[in-house]
Structures are given as C-alpha cells and as structure tokens.
N, C-alpha and C positions, 0 to 999 in steps of 0.2 A: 659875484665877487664881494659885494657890500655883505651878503647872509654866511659868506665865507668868514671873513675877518670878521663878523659883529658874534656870530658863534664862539671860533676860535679865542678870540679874545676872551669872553664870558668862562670859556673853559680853563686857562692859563691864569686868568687874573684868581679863580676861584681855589684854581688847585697851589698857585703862588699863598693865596690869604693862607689857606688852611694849611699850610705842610704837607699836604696830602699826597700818596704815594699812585699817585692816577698810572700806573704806565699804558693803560689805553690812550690817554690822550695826544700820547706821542704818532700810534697808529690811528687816530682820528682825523690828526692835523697831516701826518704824512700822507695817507690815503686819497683825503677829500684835497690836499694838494694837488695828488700825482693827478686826479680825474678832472682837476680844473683847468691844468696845463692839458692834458688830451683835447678837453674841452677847446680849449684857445687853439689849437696846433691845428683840430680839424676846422673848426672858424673862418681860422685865417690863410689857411694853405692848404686844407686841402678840398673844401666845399668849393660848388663852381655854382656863381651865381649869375651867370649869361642867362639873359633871355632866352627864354623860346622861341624857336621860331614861327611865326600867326598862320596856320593855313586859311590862306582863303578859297572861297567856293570857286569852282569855277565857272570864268565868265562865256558865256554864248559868242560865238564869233557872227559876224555881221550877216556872211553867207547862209545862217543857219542851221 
C-alpha cells in the first residue's frame, strides 16, 4: 500500500509540475488500484487461514 501511494503520488505530483499530457498515468493508477483492491478482497475474505490439522503417528495400544 505505502509503494502504492509513494509511486502514485511521484507520478501525479510530476505530471501536475510539468503540464504534462501523461494519459497512461490514468491506466497506471487505475490498474495497479483495481489489483490492490483484489489484492485486499482475497486477504480478507476469501483466503482461509485455519490451521491444519497435526497428524500424529500412531500410538501402540497396550495389548500389543
């Protein structure tokens, strides 16, 4: 998120200075949005992050 915005930013403040007729930077910042939100969507709803269950060996019974 921070390499998100410290980019984005760097690009906008640059193409603000210069007048600059960037129209990728529209499909930069929209793009690497849309993949960050996926990003966050699978994160947070839909990755499952339950333990596994431990198999242990199995134990000898008394009898043998």
């Amino acid at each position: 998120m921070a390499i998100f915005a410290a980019c984005n930013s760097g690009v906008w403040f640059f193409k603000t200075i210069q007048y600059a007729q960037w129209t990728w930077a529209y499909w930069f910042t929209g793009l690497w949005g849309l993949i960050l939100v996926g990003h966050g969507v699978y994160i947070f709803a839909i990755a499952n992050y339950t333990p596994l269950p431990t198999q242990e060996p199995p134990t000898e019974s008394p009898q043998g």
